[in-house]
C-alpha positions in Angstrom: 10.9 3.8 104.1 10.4 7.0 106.4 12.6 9.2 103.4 10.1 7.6 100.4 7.7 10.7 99.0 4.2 9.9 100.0 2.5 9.2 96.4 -1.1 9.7 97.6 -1.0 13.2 97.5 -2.5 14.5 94.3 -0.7 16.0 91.6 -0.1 19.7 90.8 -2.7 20.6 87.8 -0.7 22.4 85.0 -3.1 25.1 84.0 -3.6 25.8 80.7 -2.4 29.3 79.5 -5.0 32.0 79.1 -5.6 36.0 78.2 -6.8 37.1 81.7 -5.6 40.7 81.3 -8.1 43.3 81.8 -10.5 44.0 78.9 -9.3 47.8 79.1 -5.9 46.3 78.8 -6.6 44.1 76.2 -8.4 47.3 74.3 -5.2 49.0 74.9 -3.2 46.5 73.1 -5.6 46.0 70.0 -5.8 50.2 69.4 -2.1 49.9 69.8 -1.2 47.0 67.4 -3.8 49.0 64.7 -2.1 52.1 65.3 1.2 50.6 64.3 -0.4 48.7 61.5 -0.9 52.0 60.7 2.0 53.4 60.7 3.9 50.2 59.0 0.8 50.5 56.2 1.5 53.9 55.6 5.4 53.7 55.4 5.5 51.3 53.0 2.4 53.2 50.9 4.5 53.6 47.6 5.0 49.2 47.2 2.0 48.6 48.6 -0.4 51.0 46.1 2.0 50.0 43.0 1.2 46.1 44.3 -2.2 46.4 44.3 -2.7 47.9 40.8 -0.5 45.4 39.4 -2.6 42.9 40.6 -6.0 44.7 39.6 -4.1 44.8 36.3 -3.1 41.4 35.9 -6.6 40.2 36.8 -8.2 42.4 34.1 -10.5 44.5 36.4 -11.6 48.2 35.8 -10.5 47.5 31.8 -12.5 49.6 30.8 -10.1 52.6 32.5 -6.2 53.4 31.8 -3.5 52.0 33.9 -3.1 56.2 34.9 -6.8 56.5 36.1 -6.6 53.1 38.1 -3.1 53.8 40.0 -5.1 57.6 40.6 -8.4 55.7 42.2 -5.7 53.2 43.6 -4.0 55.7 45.7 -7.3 57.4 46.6 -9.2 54.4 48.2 -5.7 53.3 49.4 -5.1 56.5 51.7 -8.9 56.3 52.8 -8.7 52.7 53.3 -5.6 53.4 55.8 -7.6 56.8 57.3 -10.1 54.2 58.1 -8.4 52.1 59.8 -6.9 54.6 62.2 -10.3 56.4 62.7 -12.7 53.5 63.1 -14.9 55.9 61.0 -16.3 55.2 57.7 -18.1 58.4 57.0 -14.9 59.1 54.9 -14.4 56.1 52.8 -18.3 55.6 52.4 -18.7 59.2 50.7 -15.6 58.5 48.7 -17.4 55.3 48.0 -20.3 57.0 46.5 -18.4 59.7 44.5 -15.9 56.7 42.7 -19.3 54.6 41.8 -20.7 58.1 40.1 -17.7 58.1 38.3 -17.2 54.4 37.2 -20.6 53.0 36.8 -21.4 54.9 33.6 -18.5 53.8 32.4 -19.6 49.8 32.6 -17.6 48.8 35.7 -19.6 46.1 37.2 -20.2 44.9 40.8 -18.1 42.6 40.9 -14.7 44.5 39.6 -15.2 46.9 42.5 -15.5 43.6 44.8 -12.5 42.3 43.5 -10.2 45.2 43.3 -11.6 45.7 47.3 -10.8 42.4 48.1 -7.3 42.3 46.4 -6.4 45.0 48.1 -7.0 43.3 51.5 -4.8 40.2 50.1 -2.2 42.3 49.5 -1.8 44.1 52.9 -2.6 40.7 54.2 0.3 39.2 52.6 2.7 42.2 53.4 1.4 41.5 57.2 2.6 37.7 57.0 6.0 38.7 55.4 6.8 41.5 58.2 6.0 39.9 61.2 6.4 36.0 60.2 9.4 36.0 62.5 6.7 36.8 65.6 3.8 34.7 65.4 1.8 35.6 68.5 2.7 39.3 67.6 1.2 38.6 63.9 -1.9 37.0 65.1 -2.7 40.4 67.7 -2.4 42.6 64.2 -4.4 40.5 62.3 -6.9 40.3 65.8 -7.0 44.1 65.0 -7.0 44.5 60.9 -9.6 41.8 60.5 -12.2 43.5 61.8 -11.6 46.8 60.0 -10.2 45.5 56.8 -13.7 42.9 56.8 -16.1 46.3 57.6 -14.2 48.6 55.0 -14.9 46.0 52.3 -18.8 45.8 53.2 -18.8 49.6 53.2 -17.1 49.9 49.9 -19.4 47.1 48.2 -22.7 48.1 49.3 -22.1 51.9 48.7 -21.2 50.6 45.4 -24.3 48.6 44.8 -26.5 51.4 45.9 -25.3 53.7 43.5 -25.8 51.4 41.0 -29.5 50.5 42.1 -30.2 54.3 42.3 -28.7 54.6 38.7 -30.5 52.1 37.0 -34.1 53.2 38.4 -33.1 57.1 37.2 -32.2 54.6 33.9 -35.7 52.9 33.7 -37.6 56.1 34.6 -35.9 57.8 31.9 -37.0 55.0 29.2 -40.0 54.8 30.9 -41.1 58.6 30.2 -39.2 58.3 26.4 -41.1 55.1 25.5 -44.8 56.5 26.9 -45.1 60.5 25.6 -47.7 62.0 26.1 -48.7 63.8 22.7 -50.6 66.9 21.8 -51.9 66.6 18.9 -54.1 69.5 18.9 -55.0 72.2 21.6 -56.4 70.5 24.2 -56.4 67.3 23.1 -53.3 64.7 23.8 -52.9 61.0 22.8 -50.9 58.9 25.0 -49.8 55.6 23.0 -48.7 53.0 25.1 -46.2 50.2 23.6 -45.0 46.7 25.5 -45.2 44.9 29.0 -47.7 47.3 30.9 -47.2 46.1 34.8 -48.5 47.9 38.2 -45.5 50.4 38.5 -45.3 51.7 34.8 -49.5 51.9 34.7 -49.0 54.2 37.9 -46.2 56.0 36.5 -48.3 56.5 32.7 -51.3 58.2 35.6 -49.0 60.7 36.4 -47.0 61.2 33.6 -51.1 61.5 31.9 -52.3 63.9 35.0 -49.5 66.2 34.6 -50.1 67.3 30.8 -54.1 67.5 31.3 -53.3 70.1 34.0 -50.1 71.7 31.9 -52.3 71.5 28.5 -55.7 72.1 29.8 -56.5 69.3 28.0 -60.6 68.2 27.3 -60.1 65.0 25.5 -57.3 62.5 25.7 -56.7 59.4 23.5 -55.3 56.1 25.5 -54.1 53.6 22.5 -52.7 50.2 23.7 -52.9 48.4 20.3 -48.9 48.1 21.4 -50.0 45.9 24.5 -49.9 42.1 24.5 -51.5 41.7 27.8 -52.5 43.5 30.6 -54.1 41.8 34.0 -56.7 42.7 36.7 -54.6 45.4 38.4 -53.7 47.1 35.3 -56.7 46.9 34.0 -58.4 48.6 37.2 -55.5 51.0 37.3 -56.8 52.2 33.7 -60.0 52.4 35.0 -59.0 54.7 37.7 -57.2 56.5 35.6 -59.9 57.4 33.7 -61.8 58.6 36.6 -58.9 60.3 37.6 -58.4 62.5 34.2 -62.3 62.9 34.3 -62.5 64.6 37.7 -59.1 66.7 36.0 -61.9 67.8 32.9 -61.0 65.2 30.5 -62.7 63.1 28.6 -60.5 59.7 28.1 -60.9 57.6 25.3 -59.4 53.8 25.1 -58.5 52.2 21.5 -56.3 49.6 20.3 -58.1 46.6 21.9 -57.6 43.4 20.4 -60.2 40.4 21.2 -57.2 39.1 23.6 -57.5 41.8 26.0 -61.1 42.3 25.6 -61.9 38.6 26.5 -59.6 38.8 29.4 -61.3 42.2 30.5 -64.7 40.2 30.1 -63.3 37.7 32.0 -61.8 39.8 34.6 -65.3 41.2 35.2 -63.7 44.7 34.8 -66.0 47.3 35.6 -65.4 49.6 32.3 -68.9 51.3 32.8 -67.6 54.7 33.1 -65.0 53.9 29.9 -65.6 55.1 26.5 -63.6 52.8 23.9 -63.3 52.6 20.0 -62.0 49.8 17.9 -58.6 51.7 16.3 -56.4 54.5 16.9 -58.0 56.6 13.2 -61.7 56.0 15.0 -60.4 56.9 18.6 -59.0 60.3 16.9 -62.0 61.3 14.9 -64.5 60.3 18.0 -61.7 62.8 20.0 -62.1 65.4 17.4 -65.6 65.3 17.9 -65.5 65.7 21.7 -63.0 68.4 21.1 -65.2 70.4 18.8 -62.7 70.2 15.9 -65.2 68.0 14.0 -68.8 67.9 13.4 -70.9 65.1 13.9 -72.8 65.7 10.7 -69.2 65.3 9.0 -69.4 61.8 8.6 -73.1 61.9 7.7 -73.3 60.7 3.4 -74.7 64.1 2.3 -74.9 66.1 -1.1 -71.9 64.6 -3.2 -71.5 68.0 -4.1 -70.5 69.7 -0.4 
């Protein structure tokens, strides 16, 4: 029939639906859905904070501080999480970040509470997000578009700050019992005995060189006494490092003397094929001392010559 619609003509595609607005638009839209997260994130402050510190409290995190001191670090990171958010800029929250890890990490607080409370915090505005705007799906997934981001880069700011603090306080930790558990002793004028006690690695034998250098040149030391008869071990490197160190206090004006070997390091130095030509050692620390003495000019070496039984 002429009326019949001519089937061989192809169908209409449906096209699927798609975001073709303008990046600047679309850049328009995310600063603008942030900017009232914002705003909604900042009205509600008061539940949100009190929210959050329940929750750090419920999951037993920062114990080791009153409920007071937490809802007072609460509301801090809070307001700079929030400040964050609206600036794009962590500069803020990072030096915040630094200053709360000075405060808490001699305290006991460990990496993983400040993770935690960090990432609660995020659950929380997270949740408060899905309750608000639940009613307005695509409208909820452009603000979550927008606070992921942020919310996901405040977190890593917050952490690592965090764990860099703690790394820079426990090498100022080590350093400290480094320098208490390796004094360097006078024991008379100009002369100095540095007993050395446990694992002796690369970085402490470097650190005993200096720690050594420094009170030959404060002291104006002539002889100094090493005594590792505390040392269980010590490998090539060390081993060279003492050498050097030797050298080092002898170009300084010192004359260095080694005690406290026992036949397990001085097989393994034999073995080594340690060059301790320019070494002078003695057996034990009371020999080391009087051989010091000597060098020093405190003894003479006809003092421990048998003589008249008289003198």
């Amino acid at each position: 029939m002429d009326n019949e619609p001519d089937r061989s003509a192809p169908e209409a595609e449906v096209e699927e639906p798609t975001d073709d607005r303008p990046a600047d638009h679309q850049d328009d839209d995310a600063s603008s859905r942030l900017q009232e997260l914002v705003a909604y994130l900042r009205d509600n402050r008061t539940e949100l904070r009190e929210e959050w510190a329940r929750r750090i409290s419920e999951a037993e995190l920062l114990d080791v501080m009153s409920d007071e001191e937490i809802f007072s670090e609460a509301t801090a990171v809070y307001d700079n999480y929030v400040d964050a958010l609206e600036t794009g800029s962590i500069d803020a929250l990072q030096t915040y970040a630094r200053e709360l890890s000075e405060r808490i990490i001699p305290r006991g607080v460990e990496t993983h509470e400040v993770l935690g409370i960090v990432l609660l915090l995020r659950d929380v505005l997270a949740r408060s997000l899905f309750a608000r705007y639940q009613e307005d799906r695509e409208l909820l997934n452009r603000i979550l578009d927008a606070y992921e981001p942020a919310a996901n880069r405040i977190a890593v700011t917050v952490g690592v700050s965090f764990v860099e603090e703690r790394e820079r306080v426990i090498q100022d930790q080590q350093e400290s019992l480094r320098e208490l558990s390796t004094p360097v002793l006078q024991l008379r004028e100009r002369l100095l005995i540095l007993p050395i006690i446990g694992v002796l690695d690369s970085a402490r034998a470097r650190q005993l060189t200096e720690q050594l250098l420094g009170a030959i040149q404060d002291n104006r030391a002539r002889v100094v006494v090493i005594d590792i008869t505390g040392v269980a071990t010590i490998d090539r490197t060390v081993a060279n490092h003492l050498v050097q160190t030797v050298e080092a206090s002898r170009l300084m004006g010192a004359s260095t003397i080694l005690t406290g070997l026992s036949s397990e390091i001085a097989q393994t130095l034999v073995d080594l094929d340690v060059d301790l030509g320019t070494m002078r050692t003695v057996g034990d620390l009371q020999g080391g001392l009087e051989e010091a003495e000597r060098l020093a000019g405190y003894r003479d070496t006809e003092d421990d010559a048998p003589g008249d039984p008289e003198r």
